[in-house]
LODOTOR-322533 format. One line per field, with one value per residue (C-alpha): residue number from 1; residue in three letters; x, y, z. Coordinates in pm, 1 decimal, always signed. Each point is the difference from the previous one (the first is absolute). Example, Ala and Ser with C-alpha at 12.3 -4.5 7.8 and 13.67 -1.06 7.14 Angstrom:
! residues 2
k c(1, 2)
r c(ala, ser)
x c(+1230.0, +137.0)
y c(-450.0, +344.0)
z c(+780.0, -66.0)
! end
This chain:
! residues 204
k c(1, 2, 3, 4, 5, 6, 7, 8, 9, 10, 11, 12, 13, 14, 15, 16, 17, 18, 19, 20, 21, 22, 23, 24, 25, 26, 27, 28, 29, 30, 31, 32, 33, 34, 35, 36, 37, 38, 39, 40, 41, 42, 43, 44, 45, 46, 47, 48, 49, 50, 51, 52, 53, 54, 55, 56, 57, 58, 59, 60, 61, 62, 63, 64, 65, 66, 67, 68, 69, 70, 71, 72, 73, 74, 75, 76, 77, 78, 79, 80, 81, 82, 83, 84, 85, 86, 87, 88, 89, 90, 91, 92, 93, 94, 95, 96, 97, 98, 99, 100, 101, 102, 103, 104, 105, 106, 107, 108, 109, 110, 111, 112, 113, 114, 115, 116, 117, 118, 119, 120, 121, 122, 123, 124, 125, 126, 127, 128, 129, 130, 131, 132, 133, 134, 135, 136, 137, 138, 139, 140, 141, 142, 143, 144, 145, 146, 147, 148, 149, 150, 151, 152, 153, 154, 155, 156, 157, 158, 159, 160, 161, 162, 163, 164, 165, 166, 167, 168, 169, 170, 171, 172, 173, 174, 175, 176, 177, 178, 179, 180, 181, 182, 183, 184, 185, 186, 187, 188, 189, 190, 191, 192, 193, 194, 195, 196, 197, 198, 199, 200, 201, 202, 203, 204)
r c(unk, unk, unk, unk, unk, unk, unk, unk, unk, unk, unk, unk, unk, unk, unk, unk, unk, unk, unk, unk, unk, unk, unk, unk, unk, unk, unk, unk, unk, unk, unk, unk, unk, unk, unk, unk, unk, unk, unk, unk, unk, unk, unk, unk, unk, unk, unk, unk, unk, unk, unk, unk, unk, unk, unk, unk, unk, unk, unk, unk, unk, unk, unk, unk, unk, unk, unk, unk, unk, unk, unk, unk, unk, unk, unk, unk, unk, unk, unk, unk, unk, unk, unk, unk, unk, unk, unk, unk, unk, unk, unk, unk, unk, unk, unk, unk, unk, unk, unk, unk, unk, unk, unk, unk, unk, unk, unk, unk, unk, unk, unk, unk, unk, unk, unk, unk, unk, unk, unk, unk, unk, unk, unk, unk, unk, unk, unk, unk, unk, unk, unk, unk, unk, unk, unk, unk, unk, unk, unk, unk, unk, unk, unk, unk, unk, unk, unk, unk, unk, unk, unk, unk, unk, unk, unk, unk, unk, unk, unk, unk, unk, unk, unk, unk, unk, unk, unk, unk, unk, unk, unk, unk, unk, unk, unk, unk, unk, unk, unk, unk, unk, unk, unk, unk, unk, unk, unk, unk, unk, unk, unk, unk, unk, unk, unk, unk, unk, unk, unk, unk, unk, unk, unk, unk)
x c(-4012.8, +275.9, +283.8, +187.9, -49.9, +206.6, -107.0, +100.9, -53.5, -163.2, +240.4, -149.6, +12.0, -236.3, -340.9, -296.3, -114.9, +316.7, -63.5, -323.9, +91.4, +242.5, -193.5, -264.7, +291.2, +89.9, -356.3, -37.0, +349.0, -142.2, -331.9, +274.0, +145.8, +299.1, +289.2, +166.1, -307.5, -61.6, +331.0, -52.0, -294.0, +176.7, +286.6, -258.5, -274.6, +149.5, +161.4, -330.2, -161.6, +229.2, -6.8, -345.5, -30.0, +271.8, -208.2, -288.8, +81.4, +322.8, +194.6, +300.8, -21.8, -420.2, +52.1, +262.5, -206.4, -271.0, +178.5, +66.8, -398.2, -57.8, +199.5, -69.2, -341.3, +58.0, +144.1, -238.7, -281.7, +106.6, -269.9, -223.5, +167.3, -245.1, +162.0, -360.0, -21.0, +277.6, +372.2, +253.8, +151.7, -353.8, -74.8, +339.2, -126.9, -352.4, +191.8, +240.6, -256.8, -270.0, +409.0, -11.7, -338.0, +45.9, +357.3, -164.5, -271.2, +220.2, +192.5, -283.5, -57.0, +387.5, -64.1, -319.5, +132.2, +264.9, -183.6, -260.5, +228.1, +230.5, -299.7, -204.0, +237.0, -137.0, -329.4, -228.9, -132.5, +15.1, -356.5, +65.9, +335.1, -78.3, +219.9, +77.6, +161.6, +214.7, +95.7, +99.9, +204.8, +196.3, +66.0, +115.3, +263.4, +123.2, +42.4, +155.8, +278.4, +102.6, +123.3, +364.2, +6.5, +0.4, -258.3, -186.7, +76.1, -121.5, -319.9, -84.7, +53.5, -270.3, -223.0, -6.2, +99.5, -156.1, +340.7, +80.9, +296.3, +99.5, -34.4, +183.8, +296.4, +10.0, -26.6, +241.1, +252.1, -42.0, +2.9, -364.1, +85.1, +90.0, -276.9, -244.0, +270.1, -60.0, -377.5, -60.4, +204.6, -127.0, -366.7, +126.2, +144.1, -311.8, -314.6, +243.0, -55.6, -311.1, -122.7, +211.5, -221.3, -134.3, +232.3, -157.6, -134.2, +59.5, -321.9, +194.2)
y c(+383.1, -138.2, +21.5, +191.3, -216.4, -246.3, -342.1, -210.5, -382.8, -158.3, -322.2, -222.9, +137.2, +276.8, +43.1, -73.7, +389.6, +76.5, -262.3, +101.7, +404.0, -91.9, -215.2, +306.2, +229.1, -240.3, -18.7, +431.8, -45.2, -250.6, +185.6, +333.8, -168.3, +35.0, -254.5, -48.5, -85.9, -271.7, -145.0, -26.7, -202.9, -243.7, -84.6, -57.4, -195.4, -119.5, -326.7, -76.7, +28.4, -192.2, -303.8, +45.5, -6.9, -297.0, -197.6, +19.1, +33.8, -275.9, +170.0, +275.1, +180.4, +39.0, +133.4, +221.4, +154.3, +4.0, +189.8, +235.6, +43.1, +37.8, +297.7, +158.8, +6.8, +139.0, +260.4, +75.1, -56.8, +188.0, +250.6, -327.2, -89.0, +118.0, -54.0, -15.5, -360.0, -132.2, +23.1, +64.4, -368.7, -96.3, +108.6, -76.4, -391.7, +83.0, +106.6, -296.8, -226.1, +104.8, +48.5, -386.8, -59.5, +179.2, -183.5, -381.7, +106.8, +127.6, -356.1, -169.4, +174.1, -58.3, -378.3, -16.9, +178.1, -231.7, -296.3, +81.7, +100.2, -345.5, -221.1, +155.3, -42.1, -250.1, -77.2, +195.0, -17.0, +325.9, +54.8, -11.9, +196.0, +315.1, +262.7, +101.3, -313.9, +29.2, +326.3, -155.5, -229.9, +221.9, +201.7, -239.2, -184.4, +374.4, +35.5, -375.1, +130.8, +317.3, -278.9, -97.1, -365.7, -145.4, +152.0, -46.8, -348.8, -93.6, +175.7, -131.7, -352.4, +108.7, +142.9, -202.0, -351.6, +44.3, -125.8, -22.3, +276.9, -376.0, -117.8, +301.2, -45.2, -342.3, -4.7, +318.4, -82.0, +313.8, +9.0, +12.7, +332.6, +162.6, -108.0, +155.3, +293.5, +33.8, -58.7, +270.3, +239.4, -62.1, +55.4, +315.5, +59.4, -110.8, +209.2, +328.2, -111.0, -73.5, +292.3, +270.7, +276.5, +2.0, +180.0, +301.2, -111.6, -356.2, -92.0, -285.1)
z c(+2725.0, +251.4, -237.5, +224.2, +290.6, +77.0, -0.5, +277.9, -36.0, +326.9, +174.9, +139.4, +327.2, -176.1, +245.2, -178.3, +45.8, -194.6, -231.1, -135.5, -50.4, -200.3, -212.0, -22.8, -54.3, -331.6, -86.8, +31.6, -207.6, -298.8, -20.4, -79.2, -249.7, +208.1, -135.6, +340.4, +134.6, -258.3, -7.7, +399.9, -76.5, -273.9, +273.3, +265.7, -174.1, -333.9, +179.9, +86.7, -333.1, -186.5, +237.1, -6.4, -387.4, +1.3, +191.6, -134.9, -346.6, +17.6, -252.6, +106.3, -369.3, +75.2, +331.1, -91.3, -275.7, +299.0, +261.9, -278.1, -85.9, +354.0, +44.0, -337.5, +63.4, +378.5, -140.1, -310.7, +226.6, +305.2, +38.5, +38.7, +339.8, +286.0, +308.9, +190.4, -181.5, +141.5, +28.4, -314.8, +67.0, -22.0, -314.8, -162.2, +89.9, -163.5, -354.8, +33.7, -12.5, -249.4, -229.0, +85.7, -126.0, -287.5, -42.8, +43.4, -269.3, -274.5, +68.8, -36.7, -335.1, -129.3, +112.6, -187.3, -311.9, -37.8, +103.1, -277.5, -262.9, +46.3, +11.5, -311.0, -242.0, -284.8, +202.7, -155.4, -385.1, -203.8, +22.1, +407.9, -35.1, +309.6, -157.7, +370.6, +40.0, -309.8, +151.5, +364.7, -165.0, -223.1, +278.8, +211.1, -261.6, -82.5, +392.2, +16.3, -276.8, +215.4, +322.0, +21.9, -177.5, +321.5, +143.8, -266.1, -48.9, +312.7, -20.0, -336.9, +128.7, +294.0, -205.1, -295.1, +127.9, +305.3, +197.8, +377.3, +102.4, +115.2, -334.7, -164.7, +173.3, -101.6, -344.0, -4.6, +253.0, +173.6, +393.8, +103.3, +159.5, -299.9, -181.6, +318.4, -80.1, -335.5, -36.6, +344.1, -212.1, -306.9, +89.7, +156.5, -333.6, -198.0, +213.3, -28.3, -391.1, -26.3, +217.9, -203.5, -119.0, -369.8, -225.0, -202.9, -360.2, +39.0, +135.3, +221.3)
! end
């Protein structure tokens, strides 16, 4: 444990010596479950996760949510750190990215729901009917009805119409950035939705 020493934050004027005991000193600290320790570690490499996420994942809600996993699982995975592998900065990088893999595949899942359930409605005959499909579409209308009208006015028109964000703002009069506004924010709206845990006895 170092709670009770104090932490001091290198400058940049910091030798590299210095530099790298203190980065052991917050790794001894995270592996102690030691909270100074870990905040230390969220000041000094959560800047860089974020902007990593962000660029990668091109959407600020995403790579906050992200930069949170990242940390979370630091911390509920701490006794896996093993210093002899590599450094703690090192390893922070290593969970941010397999967080962004795991990020890009669950969009590619939302996407595909959505994709499926707008495009299958009225295609199929009822011998053909996949009651999975019934299901992805009921869940996504009930998730559609929870937006703000706009944000759920625009989506609909994506979805459903298959518009432009250029088109949108035509035919509604909106600024095109509001429309990009409403339809970023509404998605964020719509996977939190859509990836809300089951309730108990409803089966949904």
């Amino acid at each position: 444990m170092i709670t009770n020493t104090r932490l001091t934050t290198p400058t940049a004027s910091t030798a590299p010596a210095e530099e790298t005991r203190y980065e052991e000193e917050l790794a001894r600290g995270l592996v102690a479950a030691d909270e100074e320790a870990f905040a230390a570690i969220y000041r000094r490499w959560g800047s860089l996760v974020h902007t990593m996420a962000s660029r990668l994942l091109g959407d600020t809600y995403e790579a906050e949510d992200v930069t949170q996993q990242v940390f979370l699982g630091a911390w509920h995975g701490r006794a896996g750190f093993r210093p002899e592998r590599g450094p703690l900065g090192a390893w922070l990088v290593g969970i941010t990215r397999r967080k962004i893999v795991d990020a890009l595949a669950a969009r590619t899942r939302r996407l595909t729901l959505i994709d499926s359930a707008g495009r299958a409605a009225d295609t199929t005959g009822p011998d053909e009917a996949v009651p999975d499909r019934v299901l992805d579409r009921v869940l996504l209308v009930d998730a559609l009805a929870r937006l703000p009208r706009h944000q759920r006015e625009v989506l609909c028109m994506a979805f459903y119409e298959d518009l432009t964000q250029a088109q949108i703002a035509e035919r509604t009069g909106m600024p095109l950035g509001t429309v990009k506004s409403h339809a970023r924010r509404g998605l964020h709206r719509l996977r939190l939705v859509i990836e809300q845990p089951p309730v108990p006895g409803t089966g949904l």
